[in-house]
C-alpha positions in Angstrom: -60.5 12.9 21.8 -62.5 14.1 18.6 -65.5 14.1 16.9 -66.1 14.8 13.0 -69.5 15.8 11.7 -70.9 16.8 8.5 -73.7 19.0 8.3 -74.0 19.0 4.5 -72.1 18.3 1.4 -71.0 21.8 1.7 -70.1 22.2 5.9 -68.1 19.6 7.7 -67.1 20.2 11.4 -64.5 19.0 14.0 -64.4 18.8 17.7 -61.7 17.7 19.5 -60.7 17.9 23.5 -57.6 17.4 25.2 -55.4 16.7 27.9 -51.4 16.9 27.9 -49.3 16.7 30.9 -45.6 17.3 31.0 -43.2 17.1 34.5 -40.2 16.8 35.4 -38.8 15.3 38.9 -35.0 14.8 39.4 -33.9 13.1 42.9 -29.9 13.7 44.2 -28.9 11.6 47.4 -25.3 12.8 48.9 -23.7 10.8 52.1 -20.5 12.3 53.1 -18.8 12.0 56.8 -18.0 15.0 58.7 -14.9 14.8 61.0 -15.4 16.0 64.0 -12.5 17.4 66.8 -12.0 14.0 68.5 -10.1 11.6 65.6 -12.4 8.8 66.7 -15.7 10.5 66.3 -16.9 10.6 62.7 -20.6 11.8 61.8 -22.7 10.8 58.7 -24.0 13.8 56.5 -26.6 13.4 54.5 -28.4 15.6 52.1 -31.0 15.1 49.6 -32.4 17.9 47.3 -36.0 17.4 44.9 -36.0 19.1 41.9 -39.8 19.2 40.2 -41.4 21.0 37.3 -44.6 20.5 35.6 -46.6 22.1 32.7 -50.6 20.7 32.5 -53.2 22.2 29.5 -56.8 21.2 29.2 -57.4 22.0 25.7 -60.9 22.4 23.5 -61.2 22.8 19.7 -63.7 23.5 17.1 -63.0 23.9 13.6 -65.0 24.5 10.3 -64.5 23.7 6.9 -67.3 25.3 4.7 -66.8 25.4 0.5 -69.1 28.3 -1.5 -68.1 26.8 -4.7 -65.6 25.8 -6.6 -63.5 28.2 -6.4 -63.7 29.4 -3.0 -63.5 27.8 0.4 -63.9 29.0 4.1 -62.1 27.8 7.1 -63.2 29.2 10.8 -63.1 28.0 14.4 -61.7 29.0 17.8 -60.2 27.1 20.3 -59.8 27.6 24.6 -56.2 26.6 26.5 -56.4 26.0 30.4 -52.8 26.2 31.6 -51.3 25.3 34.9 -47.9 25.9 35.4 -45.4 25.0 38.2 -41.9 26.3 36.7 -40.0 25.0 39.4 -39.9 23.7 42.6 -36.6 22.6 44.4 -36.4 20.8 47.9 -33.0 20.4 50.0 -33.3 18.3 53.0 -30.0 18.2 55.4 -29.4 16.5 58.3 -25.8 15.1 60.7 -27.2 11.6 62.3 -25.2 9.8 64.8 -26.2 8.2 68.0 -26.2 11.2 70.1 -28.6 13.8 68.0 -30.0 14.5 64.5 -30.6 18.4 62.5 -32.9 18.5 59.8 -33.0 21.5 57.6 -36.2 22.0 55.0 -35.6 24.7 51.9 -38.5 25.5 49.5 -38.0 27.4 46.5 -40.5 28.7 44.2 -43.0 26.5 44.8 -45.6 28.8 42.8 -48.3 27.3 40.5 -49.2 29.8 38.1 -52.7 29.7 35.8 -53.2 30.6 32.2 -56.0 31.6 29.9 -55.7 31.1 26.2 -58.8 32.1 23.6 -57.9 32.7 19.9 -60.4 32.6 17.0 -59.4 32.2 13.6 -60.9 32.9 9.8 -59.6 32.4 6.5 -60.8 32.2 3.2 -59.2 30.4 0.2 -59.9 31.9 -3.8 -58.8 30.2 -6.9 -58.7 34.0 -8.4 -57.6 32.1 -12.0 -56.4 29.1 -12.9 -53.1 29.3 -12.2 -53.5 31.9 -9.1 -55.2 30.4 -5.7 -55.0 33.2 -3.1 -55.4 32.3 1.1 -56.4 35.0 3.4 -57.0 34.8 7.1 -56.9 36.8 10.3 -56.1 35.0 14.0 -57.5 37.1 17.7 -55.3 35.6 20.5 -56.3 36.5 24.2 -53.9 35.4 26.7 -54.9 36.5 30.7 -52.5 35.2 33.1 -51.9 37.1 36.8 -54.4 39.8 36.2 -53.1 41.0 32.8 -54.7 40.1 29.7 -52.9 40.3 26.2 -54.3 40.2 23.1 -53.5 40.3 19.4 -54.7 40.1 15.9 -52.2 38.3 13.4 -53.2 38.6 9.4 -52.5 35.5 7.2 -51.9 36.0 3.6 -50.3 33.3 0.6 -50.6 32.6 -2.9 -49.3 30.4 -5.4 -49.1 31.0 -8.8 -48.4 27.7 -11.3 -45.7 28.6 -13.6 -45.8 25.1 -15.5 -47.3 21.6 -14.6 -45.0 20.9 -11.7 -43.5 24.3 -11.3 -45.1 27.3 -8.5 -43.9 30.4 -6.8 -45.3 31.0 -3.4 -45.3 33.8 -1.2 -46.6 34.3 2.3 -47.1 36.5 5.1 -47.7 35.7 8.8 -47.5 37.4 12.3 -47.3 35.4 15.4 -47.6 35.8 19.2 -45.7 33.7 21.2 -47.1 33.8 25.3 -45.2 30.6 26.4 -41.2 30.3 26.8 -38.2 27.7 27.2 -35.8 28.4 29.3 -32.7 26.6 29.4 -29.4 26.9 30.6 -27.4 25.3 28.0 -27.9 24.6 24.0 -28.6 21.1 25.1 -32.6 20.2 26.0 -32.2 18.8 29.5 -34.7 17.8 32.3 -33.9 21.0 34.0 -35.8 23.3 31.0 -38.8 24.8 32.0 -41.8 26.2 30.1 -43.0 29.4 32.1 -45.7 31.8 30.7 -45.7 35.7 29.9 -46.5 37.5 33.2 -47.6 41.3 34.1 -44.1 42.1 33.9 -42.9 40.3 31.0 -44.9 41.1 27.5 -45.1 38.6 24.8 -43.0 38.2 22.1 -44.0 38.3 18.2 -42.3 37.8 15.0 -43.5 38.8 11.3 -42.8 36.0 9.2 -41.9 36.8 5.2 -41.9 34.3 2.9 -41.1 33.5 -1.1 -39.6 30.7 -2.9 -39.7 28.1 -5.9 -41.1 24.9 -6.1 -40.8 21.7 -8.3 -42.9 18.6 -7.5 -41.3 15.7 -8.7 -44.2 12.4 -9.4 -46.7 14.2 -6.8 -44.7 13.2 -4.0 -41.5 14.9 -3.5 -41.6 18.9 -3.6 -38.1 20.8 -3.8 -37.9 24.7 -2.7 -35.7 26.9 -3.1 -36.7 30.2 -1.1 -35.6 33.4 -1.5 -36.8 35.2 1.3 
């Protein structure tokens, strides 16, 4: 759900709010007979396991597009993440049923749910230094608090592109990211046993510096080839 409003022919504004929801629920039945001492006595087994994972965010946005003049522009705006996580929660029911007695055995495992805070705010401004030079730079502020423990980050932006001919740039780029929520999977296939679990007060998150430079050729304004060198 969003809303766009423009303030003046020089500040526009969008506000959007969200809901996702993602879980997963995988049901295994097993019969089997168990033999018993006497030939003539056979006794059904059953056993039926539950296998559930979910991952809910309640998400809010607002974002800022203000232009000086011509040649520069500013971009600002924060948004807030409410997490809930449930990484994983298996149930194994047992029981032998025959006409004399029944056993039922109950087994819960990590049946946890987990909350998550997310705040980041974000500015950047974008310069047409020449004519041929336009010049982005930004800074990012991430909070994460989850269990007690709060992280936080700043993470600088920085590109330019520089027009060599009519249809012909170089760009360059510079970018460091935080990354508080994880995959794990047991196999290089996605399956419905993956689970998304957060950073905790025991694990730290993880971030990356991300380098980039390349050459670029736009062909009729709508296809762009690249070949990057970094």
């Amino acid at each position: 759900m969003g809303v766009n409003h423009v303030f003046s022919n020089k500040l526009f504004a969008s506000f959007t709010a969200g809901y996702t929801r993602y879980r997963s629920h995988i049901i295994q039945d097993k019969v089997d007979y168990a033999q018993s001492t006497h030939i003539d006595d056979q006794r059904i087994f059953n056993q039926e396991s539950h296998y559930r994972s979910s991952m809910e965010d309640v998400s809010m946005r607002a974002s800022f597009d203000y232009r000086l003049n011509k040649k520069h522009r500013l971009r600002f705006g924060g948004d807030y993440l409410f997490h809930n996580f449930r990484p994983e929660q298996s149930t194994m029911k047992s029981w032998y049923k025959d006409s004399v007695k029944s056993q039922e055995t109950n087994t819960v495992y990590a049946n946890s749910l987990i909350h998550g805070h997310e705040v980041s705010l974000y500015g950047e401004e974008e310069m047409h230094v020449i004519d041929r030079l336009k010049v982005n730079i930004g800074l990012r502020y991430t909070l994460f608090h989850v269990q007690g423990e709060v992280y936080q980050s700043l993470q600088p932006r920085l590109s330019a592109r520089y027009m060599l001919g009519r249809n012909i740039s170089a760009k360059l780029s510079y970018s460091k990211m935080n990354q508080y929520i994880h995959l794990l999977s047991n196999s290089y296939i996605s399956q419905p046993t993956d689970i998304w679990v957060p950073v905790t007060r025991n694990i730290r998150p993880m971030n990356a510096h991300q380098y980039t430079l390349g050459l670029y050729h736009t062909l009729n304004r709508q296809y762009n080839f690249c070949r990057r060198m970094l």
